[in-house]
PLY file of the C-alpha trace (Angstrom):
ply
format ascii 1.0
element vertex 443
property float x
property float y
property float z
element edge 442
property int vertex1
property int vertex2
end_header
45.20 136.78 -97.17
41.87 137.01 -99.14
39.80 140.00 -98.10
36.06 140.04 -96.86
33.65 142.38 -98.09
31.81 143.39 -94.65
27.92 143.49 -94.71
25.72 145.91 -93.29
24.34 145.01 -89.94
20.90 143.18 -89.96
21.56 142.32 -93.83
21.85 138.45 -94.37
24.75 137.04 -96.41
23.64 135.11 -99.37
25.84 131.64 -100.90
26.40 131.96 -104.35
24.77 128.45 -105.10
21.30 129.88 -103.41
21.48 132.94 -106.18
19.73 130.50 -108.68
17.43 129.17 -106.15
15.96 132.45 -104.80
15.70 133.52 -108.49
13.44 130.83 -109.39
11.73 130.99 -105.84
10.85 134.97 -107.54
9.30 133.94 -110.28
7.33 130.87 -108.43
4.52 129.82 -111.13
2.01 127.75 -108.59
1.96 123.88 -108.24
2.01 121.62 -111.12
-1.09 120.06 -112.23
-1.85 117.29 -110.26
0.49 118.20 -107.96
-0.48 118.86 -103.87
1.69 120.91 -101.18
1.37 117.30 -99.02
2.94 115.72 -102.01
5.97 118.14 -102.28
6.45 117.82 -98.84
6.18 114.19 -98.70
8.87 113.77 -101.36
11.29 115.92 -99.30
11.09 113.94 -96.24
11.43 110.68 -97.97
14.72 112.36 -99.45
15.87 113.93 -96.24
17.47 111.25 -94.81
19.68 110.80 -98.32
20.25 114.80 -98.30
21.59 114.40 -94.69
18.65 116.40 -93.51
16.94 113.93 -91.16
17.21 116.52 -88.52
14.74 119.20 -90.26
12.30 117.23 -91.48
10.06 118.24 -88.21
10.75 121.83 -89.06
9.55 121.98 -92.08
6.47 120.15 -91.61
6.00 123.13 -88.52
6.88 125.69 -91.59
4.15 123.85 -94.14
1.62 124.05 -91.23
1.63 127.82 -91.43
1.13 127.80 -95.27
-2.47 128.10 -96.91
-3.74 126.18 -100.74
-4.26 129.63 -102.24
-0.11 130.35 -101.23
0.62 127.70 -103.86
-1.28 128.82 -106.57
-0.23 130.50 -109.85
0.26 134.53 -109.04
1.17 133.50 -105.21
4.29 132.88 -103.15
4.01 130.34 -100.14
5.61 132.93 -97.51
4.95 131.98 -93.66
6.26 133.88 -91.13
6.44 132.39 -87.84
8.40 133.56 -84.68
11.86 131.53 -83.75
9.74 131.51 -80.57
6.57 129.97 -81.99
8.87 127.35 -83.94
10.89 126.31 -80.68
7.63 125.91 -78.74
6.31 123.65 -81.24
9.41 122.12 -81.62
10.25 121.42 -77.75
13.57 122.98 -78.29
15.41 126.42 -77.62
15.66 129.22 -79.94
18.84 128.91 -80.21
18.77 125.67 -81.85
15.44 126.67 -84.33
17.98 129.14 -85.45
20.57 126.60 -86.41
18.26 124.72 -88.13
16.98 127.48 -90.11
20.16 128.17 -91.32
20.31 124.91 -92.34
17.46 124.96 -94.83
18.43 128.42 -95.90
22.18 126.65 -96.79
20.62 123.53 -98.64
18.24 125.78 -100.72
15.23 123.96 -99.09
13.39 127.39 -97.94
14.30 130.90 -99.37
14.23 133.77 -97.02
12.60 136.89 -97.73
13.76 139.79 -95.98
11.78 142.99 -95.25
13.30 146.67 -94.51
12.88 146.32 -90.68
14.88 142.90 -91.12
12.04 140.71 -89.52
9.46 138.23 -90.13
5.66 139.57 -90.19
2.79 139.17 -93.27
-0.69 140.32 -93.68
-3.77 138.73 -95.93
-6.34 140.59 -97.65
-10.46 139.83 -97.04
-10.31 136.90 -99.13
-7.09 135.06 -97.54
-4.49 135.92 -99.93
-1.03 137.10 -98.82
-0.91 140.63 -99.47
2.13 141.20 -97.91
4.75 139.03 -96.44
8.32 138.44 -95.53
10.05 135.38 -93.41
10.49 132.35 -95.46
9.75 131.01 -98.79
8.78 127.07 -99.32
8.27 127.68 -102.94
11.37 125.49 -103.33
9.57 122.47 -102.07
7.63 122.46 -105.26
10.33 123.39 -107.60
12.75 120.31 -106.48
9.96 118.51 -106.71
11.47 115.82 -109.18
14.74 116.05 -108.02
13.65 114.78 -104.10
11.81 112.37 -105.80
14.35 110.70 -107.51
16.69 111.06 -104.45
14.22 108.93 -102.34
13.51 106.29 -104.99
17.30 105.73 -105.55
17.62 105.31 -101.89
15.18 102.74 -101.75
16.87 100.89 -104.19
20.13 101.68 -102.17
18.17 100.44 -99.04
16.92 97.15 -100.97
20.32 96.44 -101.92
21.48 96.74 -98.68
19.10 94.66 -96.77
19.87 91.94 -99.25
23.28 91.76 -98.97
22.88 92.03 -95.16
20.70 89.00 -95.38
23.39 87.87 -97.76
26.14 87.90 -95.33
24.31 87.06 -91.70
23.31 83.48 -93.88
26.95 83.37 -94.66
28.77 84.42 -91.16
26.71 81.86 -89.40
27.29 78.83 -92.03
30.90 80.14 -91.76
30.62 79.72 -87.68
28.47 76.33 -87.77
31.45 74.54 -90.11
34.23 75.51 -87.69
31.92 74.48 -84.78
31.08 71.28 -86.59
34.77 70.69 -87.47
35.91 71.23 -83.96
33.50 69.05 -82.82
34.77 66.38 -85.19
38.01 66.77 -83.15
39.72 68.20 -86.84
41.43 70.16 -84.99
44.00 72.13 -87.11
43.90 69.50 -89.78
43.40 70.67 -93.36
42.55 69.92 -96.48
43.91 71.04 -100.16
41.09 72.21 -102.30
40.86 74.58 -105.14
38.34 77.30 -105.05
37.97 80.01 -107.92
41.50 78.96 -109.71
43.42 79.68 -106.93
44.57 77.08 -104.20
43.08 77.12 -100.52
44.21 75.30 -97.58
42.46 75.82 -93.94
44.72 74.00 -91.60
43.71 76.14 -88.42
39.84 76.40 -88.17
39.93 78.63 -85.05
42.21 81.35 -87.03
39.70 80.69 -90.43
36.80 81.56 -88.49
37.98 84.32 -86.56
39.61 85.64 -90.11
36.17 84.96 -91.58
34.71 86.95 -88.58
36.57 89.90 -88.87
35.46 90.40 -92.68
32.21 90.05 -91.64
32.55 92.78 -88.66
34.47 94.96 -91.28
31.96 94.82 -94.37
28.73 95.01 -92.07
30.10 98.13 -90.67
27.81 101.28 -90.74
28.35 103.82 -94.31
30.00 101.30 -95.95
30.00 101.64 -99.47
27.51 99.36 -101.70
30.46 98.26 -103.51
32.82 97.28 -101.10
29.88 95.95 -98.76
28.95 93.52 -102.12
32.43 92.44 -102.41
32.67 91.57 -99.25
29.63 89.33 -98.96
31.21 87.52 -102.10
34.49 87.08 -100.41
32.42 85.52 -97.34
30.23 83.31 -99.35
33.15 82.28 -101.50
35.19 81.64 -98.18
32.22 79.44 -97.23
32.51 77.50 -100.18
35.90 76.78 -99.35
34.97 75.89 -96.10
32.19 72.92 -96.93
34.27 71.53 -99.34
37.01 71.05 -97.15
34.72 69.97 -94.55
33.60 67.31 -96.14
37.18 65.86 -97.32
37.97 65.97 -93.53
34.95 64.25 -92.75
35.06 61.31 -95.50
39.23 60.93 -94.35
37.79 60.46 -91.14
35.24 58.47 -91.53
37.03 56.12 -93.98
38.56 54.51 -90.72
35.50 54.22 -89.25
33.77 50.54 -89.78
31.56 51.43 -92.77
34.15 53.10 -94.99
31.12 53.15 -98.26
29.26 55.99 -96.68
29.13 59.36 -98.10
28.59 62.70 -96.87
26.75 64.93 -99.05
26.73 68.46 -98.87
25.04 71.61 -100.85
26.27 75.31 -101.14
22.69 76.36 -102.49
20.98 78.43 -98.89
17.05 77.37 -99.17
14.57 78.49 -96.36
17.02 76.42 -93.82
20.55 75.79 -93.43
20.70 72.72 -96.10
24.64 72.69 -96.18
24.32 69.23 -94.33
22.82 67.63 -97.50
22.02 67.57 -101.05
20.23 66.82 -104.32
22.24 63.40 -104.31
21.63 61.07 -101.82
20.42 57.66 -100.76
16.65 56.99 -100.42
14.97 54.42 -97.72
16.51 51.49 -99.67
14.30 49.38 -102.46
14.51 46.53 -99.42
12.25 48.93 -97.09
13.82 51.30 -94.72
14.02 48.97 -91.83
15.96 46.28 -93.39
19.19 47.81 -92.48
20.21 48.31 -96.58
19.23 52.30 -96.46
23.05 53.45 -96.07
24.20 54.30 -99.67
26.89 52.09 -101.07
28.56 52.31 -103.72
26.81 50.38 -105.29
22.96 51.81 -104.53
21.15 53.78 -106.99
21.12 57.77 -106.62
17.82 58.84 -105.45
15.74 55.91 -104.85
12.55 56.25 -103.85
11.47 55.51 -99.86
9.27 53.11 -99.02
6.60 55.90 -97.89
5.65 58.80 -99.59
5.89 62.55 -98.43
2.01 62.28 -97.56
2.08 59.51 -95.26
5.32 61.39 -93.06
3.75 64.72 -93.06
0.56 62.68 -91.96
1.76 61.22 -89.06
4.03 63.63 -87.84
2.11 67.06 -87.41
5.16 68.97 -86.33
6.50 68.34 -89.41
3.99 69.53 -91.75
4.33 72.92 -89.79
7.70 73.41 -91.72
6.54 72.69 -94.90
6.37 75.68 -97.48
4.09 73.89 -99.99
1.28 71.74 -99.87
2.42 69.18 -101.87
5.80 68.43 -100.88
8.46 66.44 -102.62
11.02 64.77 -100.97
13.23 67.67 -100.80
11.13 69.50 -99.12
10.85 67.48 -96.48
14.80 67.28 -96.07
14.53 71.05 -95.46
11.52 71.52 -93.10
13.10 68.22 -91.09
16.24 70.27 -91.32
14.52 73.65 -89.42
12.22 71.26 -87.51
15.22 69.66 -85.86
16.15 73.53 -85.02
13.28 73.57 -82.97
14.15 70.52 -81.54
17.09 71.25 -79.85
18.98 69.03 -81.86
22.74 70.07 -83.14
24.13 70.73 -86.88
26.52 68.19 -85.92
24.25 65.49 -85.09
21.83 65.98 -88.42
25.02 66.32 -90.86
26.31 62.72 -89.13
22.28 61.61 -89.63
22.41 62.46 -93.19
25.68 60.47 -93.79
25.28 57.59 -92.17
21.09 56.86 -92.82
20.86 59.21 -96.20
19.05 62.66 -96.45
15.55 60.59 -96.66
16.08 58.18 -93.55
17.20 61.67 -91.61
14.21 63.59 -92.50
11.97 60.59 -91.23
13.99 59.96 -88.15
13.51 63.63 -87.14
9.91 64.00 -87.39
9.45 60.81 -85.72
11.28 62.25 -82.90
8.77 65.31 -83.40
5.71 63.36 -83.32
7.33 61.60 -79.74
8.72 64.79 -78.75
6.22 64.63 -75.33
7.89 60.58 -74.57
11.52 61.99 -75.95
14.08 63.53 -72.94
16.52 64.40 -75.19
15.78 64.65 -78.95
19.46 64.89 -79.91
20.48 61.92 -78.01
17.59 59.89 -79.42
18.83 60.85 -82.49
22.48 59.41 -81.91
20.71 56.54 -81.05
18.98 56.14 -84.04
22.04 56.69 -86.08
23.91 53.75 -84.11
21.37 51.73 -84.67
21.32 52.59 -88.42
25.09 51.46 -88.58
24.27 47.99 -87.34
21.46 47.35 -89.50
18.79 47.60 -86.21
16.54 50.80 -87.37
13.45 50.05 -88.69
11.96 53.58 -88.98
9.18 51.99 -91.26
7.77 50.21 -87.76
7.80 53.56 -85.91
5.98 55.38 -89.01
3.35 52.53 -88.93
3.46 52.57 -85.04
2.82 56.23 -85.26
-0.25 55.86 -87.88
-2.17 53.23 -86.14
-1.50 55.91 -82.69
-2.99 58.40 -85.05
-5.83 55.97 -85.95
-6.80 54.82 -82.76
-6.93 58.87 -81.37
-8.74 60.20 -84.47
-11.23 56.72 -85.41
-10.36 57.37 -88.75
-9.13 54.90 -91.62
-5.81 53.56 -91.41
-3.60 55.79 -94.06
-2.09 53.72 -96.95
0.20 56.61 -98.78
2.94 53.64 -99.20
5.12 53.56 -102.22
5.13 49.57 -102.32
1.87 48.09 -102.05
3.31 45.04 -100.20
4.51 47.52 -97.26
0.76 48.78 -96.34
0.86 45.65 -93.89
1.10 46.83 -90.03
3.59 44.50 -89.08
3.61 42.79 -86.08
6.07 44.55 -84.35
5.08 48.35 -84.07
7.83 50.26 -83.48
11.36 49.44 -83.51
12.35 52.11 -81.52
12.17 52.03 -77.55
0 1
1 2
2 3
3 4
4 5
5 6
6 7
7 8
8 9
9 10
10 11
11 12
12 13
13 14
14 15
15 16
16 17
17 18
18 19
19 20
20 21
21 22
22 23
23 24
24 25
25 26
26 27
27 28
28 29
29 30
30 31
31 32
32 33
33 34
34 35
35 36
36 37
37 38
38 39
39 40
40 41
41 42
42 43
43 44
44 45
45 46
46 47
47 48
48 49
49 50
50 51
51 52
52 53
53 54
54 55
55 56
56 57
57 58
58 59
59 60
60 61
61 62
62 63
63 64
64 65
65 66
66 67
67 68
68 69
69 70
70 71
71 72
72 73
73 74
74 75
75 76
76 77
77 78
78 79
79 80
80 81
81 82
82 83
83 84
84 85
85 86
86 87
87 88
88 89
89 90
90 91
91 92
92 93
93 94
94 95
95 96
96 97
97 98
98 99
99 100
100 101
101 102
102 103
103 104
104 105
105 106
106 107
107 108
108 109
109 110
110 111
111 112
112 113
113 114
114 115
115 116
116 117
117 118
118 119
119 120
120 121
121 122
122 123
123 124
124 125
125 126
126 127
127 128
128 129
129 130
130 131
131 132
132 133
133 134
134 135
135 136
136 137
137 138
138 139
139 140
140 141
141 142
142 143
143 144
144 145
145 146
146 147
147 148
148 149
149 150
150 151
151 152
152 153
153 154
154 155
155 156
156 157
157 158
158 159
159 160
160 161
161 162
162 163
163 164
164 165
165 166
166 167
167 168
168 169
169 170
170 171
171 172
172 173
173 174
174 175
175 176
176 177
177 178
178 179
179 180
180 181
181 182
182 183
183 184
184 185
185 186
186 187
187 188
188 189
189 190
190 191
191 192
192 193
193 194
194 195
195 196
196 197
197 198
198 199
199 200
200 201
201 202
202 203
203 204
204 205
205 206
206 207
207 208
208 209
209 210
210 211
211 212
212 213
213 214
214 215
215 216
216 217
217 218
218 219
219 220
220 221
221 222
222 223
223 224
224 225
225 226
226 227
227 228
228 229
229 230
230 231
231 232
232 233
233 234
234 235
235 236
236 237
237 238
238 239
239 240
240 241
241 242
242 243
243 244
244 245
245 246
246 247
247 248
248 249
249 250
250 251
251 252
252 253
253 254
254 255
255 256
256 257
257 258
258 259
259 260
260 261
261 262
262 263
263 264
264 265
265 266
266 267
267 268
268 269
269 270
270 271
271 272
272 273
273 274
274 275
275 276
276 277
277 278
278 279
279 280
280 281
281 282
282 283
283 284
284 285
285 286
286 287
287 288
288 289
289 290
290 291
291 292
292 293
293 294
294 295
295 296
296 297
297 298
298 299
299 300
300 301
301 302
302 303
303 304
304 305
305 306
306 307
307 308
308 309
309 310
310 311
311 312
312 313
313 314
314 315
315 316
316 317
317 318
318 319
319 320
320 321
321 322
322 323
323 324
324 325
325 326
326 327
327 328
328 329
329 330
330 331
331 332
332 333
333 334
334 335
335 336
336 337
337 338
338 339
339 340
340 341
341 342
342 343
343 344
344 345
345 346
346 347
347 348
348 349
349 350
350 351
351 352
352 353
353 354
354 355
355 356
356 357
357 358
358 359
359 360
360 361
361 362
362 363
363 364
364 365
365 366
366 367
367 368
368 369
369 370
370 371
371 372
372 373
373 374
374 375
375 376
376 377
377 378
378 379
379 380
380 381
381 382
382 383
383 384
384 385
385 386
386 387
387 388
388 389
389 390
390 391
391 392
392 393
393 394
394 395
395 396
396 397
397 398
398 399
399 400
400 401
401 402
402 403
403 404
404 405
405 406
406 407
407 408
408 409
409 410
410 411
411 412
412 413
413 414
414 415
415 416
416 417
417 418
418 419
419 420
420 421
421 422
422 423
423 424
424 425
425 426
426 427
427 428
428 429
429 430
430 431
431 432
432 433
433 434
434 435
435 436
436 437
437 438
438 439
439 440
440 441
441 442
């Protein structure tokens, strides 16, 4: 059994790590140059939440209040000397709990106490407002750590960047993770899987209820609060990686599917890269409005079709005619694939499901998609339900009926007649600035 020296009644009991502390707090040398008590303190409370001192921070701004400049300087000691009772009435609390916290600061080497004979607090200043004579607390320390609480609140800012990053990180993640299975499911996929290899090693989902809840539950378990920046990084790689997985095997499902369907050329493509929206529905590959016109029924990309080929109108001329649309752009110049991503949040707005754009993209082409959504924007007021329209659309795709170049020009002359301004002519081919005849193929 270890003994215990006993201490003299009314005597405090000192830790050993506060000796150096209240050693340098004796020989206090004033402020650094440049250096203001609002500054010291300021760097303390942006540390205290790292230092696990959240709870003081109000006390010690009570403690600074009592302090005067000429206590900081060179020759001085920044003693104060208010009453537990004072404290707890400015604090709104007992004096039971002022006492705690006291001891708090007194454990953490934030304030040094300075004890008189008598064993309590009480000071006196001279004519010109010096301390001449003091005893309760010193906050000399707040100067002295000076560096060391900044440093502590700068590296948990990083910490705190970090975090919020890899928070983002993951919520992008968990919900892509949660639209796939969703969009699966509603593919009637069922618990059919896919072989694909991901990182070396090979994956097969055959259950997507148990891979998202799976997925779920490392999500729950990572975003959990004190988790280590480490673990809480390697767990939004796990989930992005997981994703991966998931889109990939997606899309097999999707083309097996869809190769018993009646058009057996078409192509779902599909991105892992997370823009502004959720652009795991298409990609950097795709067909364009066909070289024929986009309402000639040859916009579905064959085999045979060239990557990328230009629409028939140009970014200008969509965003023109369809003001909802331009309201998701993040440039003012947009290129083609930027309009695949604002028609991809503006169809968000609309109401109008993941599963519905993603079978828009594969059976009229990222391009055709983007324009058949913000012509369903600019309609929205005529339009019951945007998602069904949009079905519509896509049927009509399959059998060669859409002729989306109609509506755009039925749309413009609306525009033109509303505004009495010149008919636009931002066409890519020069021999499709006619207004045909017909001037909109969509009822």
């Amino acid at each position: 059994m270890t003994a215990r020296a006993r201490v003299a009644p009314g005597l405090r009991r000192l830790a050993p790590e506060a000796l150096p502390i209240k050693t340098q707090a004796d020989h206090f040398g004033g402020l650094p140059n440049g250096l203001s008590p609002g500054q010291a303190l300021a760097a303390f409370k942006r540390a205290a939440a790292a230092l696990g001192l959240g709870a003081v921070r109000d006390l010690v701004d009570q403690l600074m209040a009592f302090s005067q400049p000429q206590d900081w300087q060179r020759g001085n000691r920044p003693i104060v000397w208010p009453s537990n009772a004072t404290l707890a009435d400015r604090l709104d609390v007992c004096q039971r709990h002022v006492r705690r916290l006291l001891g708090r600061l007194v454990d953490t080497g934030i304030i040094v106490p300075v004890d008189g004979a008598e064993g309590r607090r009480w000071g006196r200043r001279d004519s010109s407002g010096r301390i001449a004579e003091a005893y309760g607390f010193d906050l000399s320390p707040l100067a002295d750590r000076f560096g060391e609480f900044r440093a502590i609140a700068e590296a948990a800012a990083r910490d705190h960047k970090a975090r919020s990053a890899l928070r983002r990180r993951l919520t992008i993640a968990r919900k892509a993770i949660q639209q796939l299975a969703e969009t699966a499911l509603e593919h009637g996929l069922g618990d059919r899987g896919h072989q694909v290899e991901d990182e070396g090693l090979p994956r097969q989902i055959r259950d997507w209820r148990a891979w998202l809840d799976e997925a779920l539950t490392v999500a729950s378990e990572t975003a959990a609060e004190g988790t280590p920046l480490a673990i809480l990084e390697a767990g939004v790689v796990e989930l992005e990686r997981r994703r991966a997985a998931g889109e990939e095997t997606l899309i097999n499902a999707l083309a097996v599917k869809e190769s018993s369907a009646e058009d057996k050329n078409v192509r779902l493509y599909t991105t892992t890269n997370q823009p502004g929206s959720d652009s795991s529905a298409t990609c950097n590959r795709d067909s364009g409005m066909g070289s024929n016109g986009p309402g000639d029924g040859s916009s579905l990309e064959t085999d045979n079709a060239l990557p990328d080929e230009p629409p028939a109108a140009t970014p200008k001329f969509l965003v023109r005619v369809s003001p909802p649309l331009q309201d998701q752009l993040l440039t003012p110049s947009p290129t083609w694939s930027d309009v695949v991503d604002a028609a991809d949040r503006l169809r968000h707005q609309l109401g109008i499901s993941r599963s519905a754009w993603i079978d828009a993209c594969h059976a009229l082409g990222r391009y055709q998609a983007a324009t058949a959504v913000a012509i369903i924007a600019a309609k929205r007021d005529t339009i019951r339900s945007p998602g069904g329209y949009l079905r519509g659309m896509i049927a009509r795709g399959r059998d060669g009926e859409l002729h989306l170049l109609r509506s755009l020009h039925g749309l413009a002359e609306r525009r033109r007649d509303s505004e009495n301004e010149p008919y636009p002519t931002s066409f890519a081919p020069a021999t499709d600035r006619r207004v045909p005849t017909e001037r909109t193929g969509l009822r």
